[in-house]
N, CA, C and O atoms as a GROMACS GRO file, in nm:
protein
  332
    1UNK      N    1  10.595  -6.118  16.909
    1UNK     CA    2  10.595  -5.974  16.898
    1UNK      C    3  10.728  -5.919  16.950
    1UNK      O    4  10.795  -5.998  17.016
    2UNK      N    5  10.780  -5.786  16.929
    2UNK     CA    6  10.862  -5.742  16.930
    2UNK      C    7  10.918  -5.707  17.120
    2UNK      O    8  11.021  -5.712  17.188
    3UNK      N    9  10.791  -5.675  17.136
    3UNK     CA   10  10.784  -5.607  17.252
    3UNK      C   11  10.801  -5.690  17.365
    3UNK      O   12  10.819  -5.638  17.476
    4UNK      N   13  10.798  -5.842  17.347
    4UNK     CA   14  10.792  -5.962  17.426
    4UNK      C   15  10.940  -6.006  17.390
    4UNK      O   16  11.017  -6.041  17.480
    5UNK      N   17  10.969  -6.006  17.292
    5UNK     CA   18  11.083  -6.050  17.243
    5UNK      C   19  11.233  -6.022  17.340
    5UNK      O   20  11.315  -6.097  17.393
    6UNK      N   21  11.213  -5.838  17.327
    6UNK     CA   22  11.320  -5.780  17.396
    6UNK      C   23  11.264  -5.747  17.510
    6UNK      O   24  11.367  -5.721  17.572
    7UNK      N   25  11.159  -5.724  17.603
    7UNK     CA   26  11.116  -5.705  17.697
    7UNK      C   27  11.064  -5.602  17.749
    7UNK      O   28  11.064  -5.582  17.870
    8UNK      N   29  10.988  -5.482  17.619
    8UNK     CA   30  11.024  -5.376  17.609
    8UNK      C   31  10.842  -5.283  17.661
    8UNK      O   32  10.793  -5.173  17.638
    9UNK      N   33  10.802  -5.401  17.734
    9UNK     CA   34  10.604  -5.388  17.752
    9UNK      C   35  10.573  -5.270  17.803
    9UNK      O   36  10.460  -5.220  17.799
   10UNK      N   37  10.687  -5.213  17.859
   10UNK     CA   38  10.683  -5.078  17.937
   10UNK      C   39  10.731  -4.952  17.896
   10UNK      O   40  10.766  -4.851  17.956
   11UNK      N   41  10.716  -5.005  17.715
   11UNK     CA   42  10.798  -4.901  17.642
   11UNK      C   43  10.659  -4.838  17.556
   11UNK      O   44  10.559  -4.901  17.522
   12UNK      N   45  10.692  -4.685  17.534
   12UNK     CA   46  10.607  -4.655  17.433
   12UNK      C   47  10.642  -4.700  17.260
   12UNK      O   48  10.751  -4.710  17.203
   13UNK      N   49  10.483  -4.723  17.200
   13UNK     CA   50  10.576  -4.742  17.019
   13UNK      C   51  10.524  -4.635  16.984
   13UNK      O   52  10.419  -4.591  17.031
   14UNK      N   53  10.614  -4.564  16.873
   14UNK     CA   54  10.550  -4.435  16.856
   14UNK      C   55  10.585  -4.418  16.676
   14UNK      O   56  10.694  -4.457  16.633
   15UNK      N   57  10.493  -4.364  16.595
   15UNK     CA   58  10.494  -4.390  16.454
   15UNK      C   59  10.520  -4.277  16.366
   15UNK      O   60  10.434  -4.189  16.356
   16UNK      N   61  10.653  -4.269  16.289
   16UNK     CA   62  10.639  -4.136  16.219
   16UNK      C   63  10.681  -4.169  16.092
   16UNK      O   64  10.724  -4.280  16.063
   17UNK      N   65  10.669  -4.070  16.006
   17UNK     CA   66  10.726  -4.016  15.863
   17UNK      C   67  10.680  -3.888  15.802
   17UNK      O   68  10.631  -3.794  15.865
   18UNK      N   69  10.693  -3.893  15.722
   18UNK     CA   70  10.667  -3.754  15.633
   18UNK      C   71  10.639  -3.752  15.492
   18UNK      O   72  10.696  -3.822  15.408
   19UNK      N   73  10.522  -3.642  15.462
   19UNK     CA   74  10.417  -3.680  15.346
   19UNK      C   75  10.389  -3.842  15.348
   19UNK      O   76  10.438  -3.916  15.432
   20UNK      N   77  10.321  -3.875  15.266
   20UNK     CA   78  10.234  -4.024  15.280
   20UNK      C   79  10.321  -4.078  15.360
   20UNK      O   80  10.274  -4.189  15.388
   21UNK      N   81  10.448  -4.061  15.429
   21UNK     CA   82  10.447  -4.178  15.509
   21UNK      C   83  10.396  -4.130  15.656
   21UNK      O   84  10.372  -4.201  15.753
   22UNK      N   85  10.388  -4.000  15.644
   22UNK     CA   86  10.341  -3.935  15.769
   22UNK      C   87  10.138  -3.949  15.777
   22UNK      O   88  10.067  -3.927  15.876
   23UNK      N   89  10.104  -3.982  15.670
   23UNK     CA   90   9.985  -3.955  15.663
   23UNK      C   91   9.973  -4.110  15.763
   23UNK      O   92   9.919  -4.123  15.873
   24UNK      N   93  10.040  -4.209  15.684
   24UNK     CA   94  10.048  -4.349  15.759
   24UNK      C   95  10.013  -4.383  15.879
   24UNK      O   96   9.917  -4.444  15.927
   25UNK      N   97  10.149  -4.312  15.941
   25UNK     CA   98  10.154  -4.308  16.068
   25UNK      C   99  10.011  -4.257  16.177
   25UNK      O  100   9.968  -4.317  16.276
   26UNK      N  101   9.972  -4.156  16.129
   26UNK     CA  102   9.873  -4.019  16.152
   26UNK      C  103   9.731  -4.172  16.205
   26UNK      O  104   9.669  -4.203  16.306
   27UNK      N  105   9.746  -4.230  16.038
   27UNK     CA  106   9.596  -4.302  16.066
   27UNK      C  107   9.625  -4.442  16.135
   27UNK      O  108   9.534  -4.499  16.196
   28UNK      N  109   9.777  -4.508  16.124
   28UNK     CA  110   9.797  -4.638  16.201
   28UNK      C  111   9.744  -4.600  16.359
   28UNK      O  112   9.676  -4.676  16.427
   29UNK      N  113   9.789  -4.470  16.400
   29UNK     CA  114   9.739  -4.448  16.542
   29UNK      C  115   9.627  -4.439  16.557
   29UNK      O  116   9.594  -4.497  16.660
   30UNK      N  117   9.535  -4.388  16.499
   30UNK     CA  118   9.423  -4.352  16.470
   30UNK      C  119   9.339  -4.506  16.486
   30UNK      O  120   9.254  -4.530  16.572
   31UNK      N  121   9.388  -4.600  16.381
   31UNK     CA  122   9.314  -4.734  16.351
   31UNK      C  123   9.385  -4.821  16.513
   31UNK      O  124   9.322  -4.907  16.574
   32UNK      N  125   9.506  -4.778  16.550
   32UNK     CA  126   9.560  -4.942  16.654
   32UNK      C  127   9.584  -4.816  16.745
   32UNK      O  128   9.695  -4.764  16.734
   33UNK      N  129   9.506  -4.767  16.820
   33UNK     CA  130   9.568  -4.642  16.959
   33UNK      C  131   9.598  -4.797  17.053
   33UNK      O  132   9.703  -4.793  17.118
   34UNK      N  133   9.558  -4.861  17.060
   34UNK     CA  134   9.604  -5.023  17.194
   34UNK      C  135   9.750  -5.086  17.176
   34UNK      O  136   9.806  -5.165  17.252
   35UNK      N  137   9.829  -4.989  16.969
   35UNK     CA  138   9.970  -5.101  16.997
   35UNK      C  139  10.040  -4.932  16.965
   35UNK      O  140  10.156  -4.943  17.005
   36UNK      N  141  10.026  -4.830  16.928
   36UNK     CA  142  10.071  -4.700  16.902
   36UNK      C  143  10.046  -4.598  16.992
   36UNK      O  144   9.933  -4.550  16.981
   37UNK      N  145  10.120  -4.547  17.084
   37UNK     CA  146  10.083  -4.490  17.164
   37UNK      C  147  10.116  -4.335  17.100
   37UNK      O  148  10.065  -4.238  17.156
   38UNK      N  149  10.175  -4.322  17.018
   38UNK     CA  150  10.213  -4.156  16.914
   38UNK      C  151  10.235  -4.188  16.808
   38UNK      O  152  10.271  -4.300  16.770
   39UNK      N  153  10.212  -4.076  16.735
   39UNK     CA  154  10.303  -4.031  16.622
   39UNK      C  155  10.319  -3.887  16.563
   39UNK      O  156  10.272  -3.782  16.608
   40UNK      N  157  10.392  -3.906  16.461
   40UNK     CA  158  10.448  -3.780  16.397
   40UNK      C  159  10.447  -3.774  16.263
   40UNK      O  160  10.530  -3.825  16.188
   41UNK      N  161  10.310  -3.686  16.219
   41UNK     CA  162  10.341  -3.663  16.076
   41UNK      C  163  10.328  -3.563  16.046
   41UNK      O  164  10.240  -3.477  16.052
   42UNK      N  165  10.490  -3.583  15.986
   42UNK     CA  166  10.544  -3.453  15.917
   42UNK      C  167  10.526  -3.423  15.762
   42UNK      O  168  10.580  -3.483  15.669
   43UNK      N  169  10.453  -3.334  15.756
   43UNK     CA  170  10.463  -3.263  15.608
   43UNK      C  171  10.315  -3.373  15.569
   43UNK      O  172  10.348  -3.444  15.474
   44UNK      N  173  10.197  -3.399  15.605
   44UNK     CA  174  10.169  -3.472  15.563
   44UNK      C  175  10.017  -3.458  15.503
   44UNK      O  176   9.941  -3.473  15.598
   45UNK      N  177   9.970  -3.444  15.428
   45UNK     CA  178   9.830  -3.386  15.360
   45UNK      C  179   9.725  -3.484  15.398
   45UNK      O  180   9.644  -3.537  15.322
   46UNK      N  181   9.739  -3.500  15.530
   46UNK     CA  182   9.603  -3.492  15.604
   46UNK      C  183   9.433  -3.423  15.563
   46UNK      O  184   9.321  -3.474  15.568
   47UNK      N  185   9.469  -3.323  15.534
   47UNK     CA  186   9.351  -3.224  15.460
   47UNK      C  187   9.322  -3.274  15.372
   47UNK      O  188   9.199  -3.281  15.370
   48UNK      N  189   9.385  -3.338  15.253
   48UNK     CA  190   9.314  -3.344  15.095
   48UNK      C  191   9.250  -3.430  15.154
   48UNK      O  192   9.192  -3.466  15.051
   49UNK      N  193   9.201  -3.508  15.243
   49UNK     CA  194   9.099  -3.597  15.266
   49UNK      C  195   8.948  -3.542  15.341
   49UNK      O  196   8.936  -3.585  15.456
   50UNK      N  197   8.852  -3.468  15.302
   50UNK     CA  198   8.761  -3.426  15.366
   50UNK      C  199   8.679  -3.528  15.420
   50UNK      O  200   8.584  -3.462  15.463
   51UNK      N  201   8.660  -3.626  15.439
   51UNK     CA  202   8.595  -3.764  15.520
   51UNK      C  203   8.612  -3.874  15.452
   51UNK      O  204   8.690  -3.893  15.358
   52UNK      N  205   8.512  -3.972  15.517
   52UNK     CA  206   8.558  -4.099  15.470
   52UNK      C  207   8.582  -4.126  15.340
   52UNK      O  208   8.493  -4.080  15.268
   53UNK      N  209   8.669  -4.185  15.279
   53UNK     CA  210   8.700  -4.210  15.131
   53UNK      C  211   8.677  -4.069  15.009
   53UNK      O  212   8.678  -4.084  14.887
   54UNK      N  213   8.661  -3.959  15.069
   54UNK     CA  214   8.659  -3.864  14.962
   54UNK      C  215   8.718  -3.788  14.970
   54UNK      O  216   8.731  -3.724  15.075
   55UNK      N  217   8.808  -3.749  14.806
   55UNK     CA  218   8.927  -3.667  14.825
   55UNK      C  219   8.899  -3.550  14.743
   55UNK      O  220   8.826  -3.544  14.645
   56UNK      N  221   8.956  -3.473  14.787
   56UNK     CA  222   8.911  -3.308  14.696
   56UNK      C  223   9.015  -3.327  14.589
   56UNK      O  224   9.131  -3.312  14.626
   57UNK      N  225   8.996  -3.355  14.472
   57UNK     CA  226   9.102  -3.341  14.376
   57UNK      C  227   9.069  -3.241  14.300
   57UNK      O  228   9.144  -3.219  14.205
   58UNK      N  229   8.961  -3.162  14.316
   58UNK     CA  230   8.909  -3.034  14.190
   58UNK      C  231   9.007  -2.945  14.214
   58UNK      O  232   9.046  -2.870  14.124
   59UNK      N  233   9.070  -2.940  14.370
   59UNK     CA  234   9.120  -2.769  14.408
   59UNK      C  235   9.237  -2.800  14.538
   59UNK      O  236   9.288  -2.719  14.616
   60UNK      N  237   9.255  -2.958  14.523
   60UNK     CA  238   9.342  -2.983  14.630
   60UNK      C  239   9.475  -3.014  14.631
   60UNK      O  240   9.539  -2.924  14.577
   61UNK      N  241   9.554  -3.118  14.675
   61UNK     CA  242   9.697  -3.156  14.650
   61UNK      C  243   9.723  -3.182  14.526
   61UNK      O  244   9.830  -3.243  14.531
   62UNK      N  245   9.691  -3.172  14.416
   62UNK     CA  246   9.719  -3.221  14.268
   62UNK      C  247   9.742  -3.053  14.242
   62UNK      O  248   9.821  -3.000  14.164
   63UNK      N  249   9.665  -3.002  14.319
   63UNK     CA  250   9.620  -2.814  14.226
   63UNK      C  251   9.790  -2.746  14.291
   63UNK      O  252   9.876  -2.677  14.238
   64UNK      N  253   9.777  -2.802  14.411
   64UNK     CA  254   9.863  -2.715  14.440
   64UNK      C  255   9.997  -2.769  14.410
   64UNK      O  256  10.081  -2.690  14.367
   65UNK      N  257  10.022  -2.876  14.424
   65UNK     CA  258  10.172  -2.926  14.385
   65UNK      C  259  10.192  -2.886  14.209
   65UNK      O  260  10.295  -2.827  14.177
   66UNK      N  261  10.116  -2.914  14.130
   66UNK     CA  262  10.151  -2.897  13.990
   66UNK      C  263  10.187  -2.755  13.974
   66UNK      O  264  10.281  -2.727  13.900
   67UNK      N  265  10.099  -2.629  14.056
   67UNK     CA  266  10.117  -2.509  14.065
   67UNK      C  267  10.278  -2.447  14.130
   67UNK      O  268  10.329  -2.335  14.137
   68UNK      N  269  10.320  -2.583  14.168
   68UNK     CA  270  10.477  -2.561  14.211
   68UNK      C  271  10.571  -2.556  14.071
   68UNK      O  272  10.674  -2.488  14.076
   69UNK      N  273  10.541  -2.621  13.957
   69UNK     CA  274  10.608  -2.670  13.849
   69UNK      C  275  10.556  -2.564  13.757
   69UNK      O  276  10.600  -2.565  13.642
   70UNK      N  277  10.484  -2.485  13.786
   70UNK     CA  278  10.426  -2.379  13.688
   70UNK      C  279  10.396  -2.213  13.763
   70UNK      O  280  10.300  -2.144  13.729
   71UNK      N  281  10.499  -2.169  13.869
   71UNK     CA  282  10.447  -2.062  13.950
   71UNK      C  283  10.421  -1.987  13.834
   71UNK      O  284  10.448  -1.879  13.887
   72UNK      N  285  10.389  -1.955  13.710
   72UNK     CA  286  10.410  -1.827  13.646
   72UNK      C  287  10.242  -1.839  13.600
   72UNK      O  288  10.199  -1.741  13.539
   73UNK      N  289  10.180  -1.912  13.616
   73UNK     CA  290  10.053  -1.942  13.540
   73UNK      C  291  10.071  -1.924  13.400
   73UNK      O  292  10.016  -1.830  13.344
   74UNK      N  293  10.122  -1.980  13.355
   74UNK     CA  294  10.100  -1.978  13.201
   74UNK      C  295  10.076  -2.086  13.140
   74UNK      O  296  10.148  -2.186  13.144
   75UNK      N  297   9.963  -2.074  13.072
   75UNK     CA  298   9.916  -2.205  13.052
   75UNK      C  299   9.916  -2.287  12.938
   75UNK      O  300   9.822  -2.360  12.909
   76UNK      N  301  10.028  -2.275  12.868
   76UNK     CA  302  10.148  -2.301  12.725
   76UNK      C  303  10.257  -2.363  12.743
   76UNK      O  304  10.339  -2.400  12.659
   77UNK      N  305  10.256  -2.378  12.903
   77UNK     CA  306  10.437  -2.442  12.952
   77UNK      C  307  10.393  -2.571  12.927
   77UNK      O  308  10.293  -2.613  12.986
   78UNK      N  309  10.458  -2.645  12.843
   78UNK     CA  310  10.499  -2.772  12.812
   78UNK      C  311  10.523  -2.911  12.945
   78UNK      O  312  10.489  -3.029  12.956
   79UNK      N  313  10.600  -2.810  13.026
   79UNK     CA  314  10.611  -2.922  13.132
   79UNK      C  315  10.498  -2.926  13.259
   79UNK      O  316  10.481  -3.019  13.338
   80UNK      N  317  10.429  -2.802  13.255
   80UNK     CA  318  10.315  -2.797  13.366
   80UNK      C  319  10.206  -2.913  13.269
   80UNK      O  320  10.158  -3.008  13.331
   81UNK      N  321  10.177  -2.901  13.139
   81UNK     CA  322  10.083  -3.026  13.061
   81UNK      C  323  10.100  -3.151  13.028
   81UNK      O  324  10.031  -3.242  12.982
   82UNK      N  325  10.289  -3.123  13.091
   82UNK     CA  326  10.245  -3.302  13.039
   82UNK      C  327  10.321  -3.345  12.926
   82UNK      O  328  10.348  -3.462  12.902
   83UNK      N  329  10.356  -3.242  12.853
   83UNK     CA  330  10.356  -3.276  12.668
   83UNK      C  331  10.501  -3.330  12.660
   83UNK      O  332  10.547  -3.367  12.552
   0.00000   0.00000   0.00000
């Protein structure tokens, strides 16, 4: 291990990124709090997950990011469908 390696047992490890890599981090601490003592996630859609294994996709991160590529609501734009 790392921490044996350089001598570092008295060091905190602490886990970050941003969007999914922040979500990462969020749950590595979550799953190992005994080798992660923090983290930091930034920007990270924590929410679209309402519990175990179920994700809101009717009205959640899909709704709102595509709604970035289409602020005008119009629902003929070529690139908000796909075409």
């Amino acid at each position: 291990m790392l921490k044996a390696k350089y001598d570092l047992q008295d060091h905190a490890t602490i886990a970050f990124g941003g969007s999914y890599g922040g979500m990462l981090a969020a749950w590595m601490r979550m799953k190992y709090p005994h080798v992660i003592q923090g983290s930091l996630a930034a920007s990270a859609p924590v929410l679209l997950f309402k519990g175990a294994n179920k994700i809101d996709l009717a009205g959640g991160f899909g709704k709102i990011t595509s709604d970035d590529f289409n602020p005008t609501g119009m629902a003929n734009d070529t690139c908000y469908n796909g075409m």
